[in-house]
NUMAR-7835 format. One record per residue: residue number from 0; residue in one letter; x, y, z of N, C-alpha, C, O in turn. Coordinates in Angstrom, 1 decimal. Layout:
PT    n  res    n.c1    n.c2    n.c3   ca.c1   ca.c2   ca.c3    c.c1    c.c2    c.c3    o.c1    o.c2    o.c3
PT  NUM    A       X       Y       Z       X       Y       Z       X       Y       Z       X       Y       Z
...
***
This chain:
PT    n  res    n.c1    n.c2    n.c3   ca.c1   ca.c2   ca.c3    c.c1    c.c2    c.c3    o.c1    o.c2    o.c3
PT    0    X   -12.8    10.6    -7.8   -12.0    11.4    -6.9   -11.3    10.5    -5.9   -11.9     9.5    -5.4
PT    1    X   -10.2    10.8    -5.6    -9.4    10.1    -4.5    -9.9    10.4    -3.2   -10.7    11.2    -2.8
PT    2    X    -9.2     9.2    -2.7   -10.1     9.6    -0.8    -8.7    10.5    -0.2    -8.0    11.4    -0.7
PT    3    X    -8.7     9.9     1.0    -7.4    11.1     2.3    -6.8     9.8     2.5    -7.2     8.6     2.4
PT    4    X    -5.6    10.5     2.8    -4.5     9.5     3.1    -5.4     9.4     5.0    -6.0    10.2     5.7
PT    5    X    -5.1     7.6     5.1    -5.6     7.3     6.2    -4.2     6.4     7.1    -3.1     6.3     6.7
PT    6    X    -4.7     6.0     8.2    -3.7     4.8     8.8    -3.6     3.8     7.6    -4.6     3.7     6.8
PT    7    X    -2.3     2.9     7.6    -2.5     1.8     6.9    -3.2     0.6     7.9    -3.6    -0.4     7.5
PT    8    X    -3.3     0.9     8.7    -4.1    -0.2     9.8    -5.9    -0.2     9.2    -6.7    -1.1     9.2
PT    9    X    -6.0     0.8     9.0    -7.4     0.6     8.3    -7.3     0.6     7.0    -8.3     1.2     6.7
PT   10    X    -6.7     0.1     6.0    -6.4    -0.4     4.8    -7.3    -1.5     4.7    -7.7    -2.0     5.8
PT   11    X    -7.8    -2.0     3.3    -8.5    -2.9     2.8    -7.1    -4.3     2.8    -5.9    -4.3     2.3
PT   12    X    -7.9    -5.5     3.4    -7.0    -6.3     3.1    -7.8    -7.5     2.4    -7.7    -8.7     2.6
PT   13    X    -8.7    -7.0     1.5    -9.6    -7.8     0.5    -9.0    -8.1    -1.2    -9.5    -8.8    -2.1
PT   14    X    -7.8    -7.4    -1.1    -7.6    -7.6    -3.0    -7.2    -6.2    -3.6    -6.3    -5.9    -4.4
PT   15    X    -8.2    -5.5    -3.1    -8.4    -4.3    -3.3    -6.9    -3.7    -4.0    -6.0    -4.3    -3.5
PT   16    X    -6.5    -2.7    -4.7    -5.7    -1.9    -5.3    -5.5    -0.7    -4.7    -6.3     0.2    -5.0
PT   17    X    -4.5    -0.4    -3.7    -4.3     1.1    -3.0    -2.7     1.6    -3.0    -1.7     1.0    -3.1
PT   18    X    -3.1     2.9    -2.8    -1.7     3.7    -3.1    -1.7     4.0    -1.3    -2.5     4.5    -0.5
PT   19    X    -0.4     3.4    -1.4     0.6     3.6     0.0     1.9     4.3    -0.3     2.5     4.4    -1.3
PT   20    X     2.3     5.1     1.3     3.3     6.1     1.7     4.1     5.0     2.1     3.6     4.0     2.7
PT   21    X     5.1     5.0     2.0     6.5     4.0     2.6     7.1     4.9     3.0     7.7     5.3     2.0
PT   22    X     7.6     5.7     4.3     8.3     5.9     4.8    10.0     5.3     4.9    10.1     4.1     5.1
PT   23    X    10.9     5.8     4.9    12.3     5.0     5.5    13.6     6.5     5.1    13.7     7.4     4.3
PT   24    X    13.9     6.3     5.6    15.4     7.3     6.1    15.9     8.0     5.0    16.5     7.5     4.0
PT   25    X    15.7     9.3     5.3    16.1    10.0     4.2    14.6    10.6     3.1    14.7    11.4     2.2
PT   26    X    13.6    10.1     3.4    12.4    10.4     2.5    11.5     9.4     2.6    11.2     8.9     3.7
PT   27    X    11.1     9.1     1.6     9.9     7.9     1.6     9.8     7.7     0.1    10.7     8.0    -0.7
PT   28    X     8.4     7.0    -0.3     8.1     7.1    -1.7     6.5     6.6    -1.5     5.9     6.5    -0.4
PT   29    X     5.9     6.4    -2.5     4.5     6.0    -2.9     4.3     4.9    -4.1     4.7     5.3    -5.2
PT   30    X     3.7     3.7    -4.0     3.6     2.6    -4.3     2.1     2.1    -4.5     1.3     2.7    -3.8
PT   31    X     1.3     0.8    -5.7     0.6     0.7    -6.0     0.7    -0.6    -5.4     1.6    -1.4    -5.7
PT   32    X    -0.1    -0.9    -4.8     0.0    -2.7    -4.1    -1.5    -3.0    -3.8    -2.5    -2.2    -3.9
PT   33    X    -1.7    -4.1    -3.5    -2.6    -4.7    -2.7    -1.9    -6.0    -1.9    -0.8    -6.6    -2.0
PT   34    X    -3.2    -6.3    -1.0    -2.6    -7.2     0.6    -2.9    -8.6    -0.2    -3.9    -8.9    -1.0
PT   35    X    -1.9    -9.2     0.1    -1.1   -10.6    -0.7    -1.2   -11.6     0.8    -0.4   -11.7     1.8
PT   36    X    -2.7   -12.2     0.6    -3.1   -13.1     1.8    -2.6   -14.3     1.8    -3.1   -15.0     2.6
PT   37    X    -1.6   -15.0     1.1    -1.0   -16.2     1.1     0.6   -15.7     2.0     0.7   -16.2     3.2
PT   38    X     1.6   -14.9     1.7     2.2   -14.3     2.6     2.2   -13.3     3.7     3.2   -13.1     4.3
PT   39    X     0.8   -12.6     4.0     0.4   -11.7     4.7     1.5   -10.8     4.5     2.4   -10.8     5.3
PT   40    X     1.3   -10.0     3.1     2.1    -8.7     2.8     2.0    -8.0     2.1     1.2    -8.4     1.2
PT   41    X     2.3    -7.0     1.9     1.8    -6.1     0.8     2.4    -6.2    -0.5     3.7    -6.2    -0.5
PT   42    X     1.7    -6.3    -1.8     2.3    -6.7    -2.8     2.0    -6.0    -4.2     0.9    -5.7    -4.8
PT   43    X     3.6    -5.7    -4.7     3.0    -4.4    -5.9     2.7    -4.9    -6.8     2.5    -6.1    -6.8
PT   44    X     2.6    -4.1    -7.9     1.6    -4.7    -9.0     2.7    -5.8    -9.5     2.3    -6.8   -10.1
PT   45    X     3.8    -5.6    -9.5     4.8    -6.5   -10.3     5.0    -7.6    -9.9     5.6    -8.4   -10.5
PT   46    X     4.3    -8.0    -8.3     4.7    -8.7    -8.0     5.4    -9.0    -6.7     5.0    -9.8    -5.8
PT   47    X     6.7    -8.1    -6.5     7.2    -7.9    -5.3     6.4    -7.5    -4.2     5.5    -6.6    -4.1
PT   48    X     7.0    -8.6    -3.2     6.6    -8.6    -1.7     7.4    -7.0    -0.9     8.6    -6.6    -0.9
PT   49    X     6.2    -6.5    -0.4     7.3    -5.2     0.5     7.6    -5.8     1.7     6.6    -5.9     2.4
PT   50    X     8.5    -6.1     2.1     9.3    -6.4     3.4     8.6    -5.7     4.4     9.1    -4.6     4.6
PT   51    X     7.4    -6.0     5.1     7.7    -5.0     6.2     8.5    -4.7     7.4     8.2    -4.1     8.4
PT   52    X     9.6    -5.3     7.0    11.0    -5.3     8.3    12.0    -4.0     7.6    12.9    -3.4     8.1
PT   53    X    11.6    -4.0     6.5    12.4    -2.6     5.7    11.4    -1.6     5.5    11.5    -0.5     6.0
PT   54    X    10.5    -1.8     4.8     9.6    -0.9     4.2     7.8    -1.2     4.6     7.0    -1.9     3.9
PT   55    X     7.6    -0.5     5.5     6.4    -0.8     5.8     5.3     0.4     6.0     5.4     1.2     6.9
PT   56    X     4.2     0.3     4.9     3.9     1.4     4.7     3.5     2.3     5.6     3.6     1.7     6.7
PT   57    X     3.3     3.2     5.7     2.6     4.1     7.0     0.9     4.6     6.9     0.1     5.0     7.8
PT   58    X     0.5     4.5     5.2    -0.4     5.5     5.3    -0.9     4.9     3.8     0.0     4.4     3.1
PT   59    X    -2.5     4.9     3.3    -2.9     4.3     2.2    -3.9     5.3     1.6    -4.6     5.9     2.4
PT   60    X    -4.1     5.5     0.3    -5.1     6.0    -0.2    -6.4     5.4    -1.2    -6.1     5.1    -2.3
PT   61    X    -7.6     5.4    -0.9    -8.4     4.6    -2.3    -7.8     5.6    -3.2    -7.6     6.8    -3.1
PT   62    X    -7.7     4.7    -4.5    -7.7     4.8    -5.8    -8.6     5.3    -7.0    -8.9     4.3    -7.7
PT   63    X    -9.2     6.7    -7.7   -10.2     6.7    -8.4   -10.2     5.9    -9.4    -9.3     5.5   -10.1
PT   64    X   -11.6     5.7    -9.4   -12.4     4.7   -10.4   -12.0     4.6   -11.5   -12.4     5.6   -12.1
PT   65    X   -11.3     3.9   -12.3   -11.5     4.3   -14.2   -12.6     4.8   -14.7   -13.7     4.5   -14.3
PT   66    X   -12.2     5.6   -15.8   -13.6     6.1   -16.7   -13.8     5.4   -17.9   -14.8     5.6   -18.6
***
């Protein structure tokens, strides 16, 4: 089961795999990342760095378990 969407300030910044709200003008969207400790940023599965000067998330959720 998934957890509640929380602050991104209390986000895991250990490796961890979490689904974030990105907010920005006009709507937002939802993204799979974890915290990328060599640039201190959030980074999606593909790779890309999220800018937080454009896109910085607002809000994170844990992820359920695989079965």
């Amino acid at each position: 089961m998934r957890g509640e969407w929380q602050p991104i300030e209390t986000a895991p910044k250990n490796g961890t795999e979490v689904l974030v709200y990105i907010p920005f003008d006009g709507g937002g969207c939802y993204d799979l990342v974890q915290w990328d400790f060599e640039v201190e940023a959030w980074r999606e599965d593909g790779g890309a760095t999220i800018s937080p000067k454009f896109y910085a998330p607002s809000h994170w959720m844990a992820l359920e378990p695989p079965k």
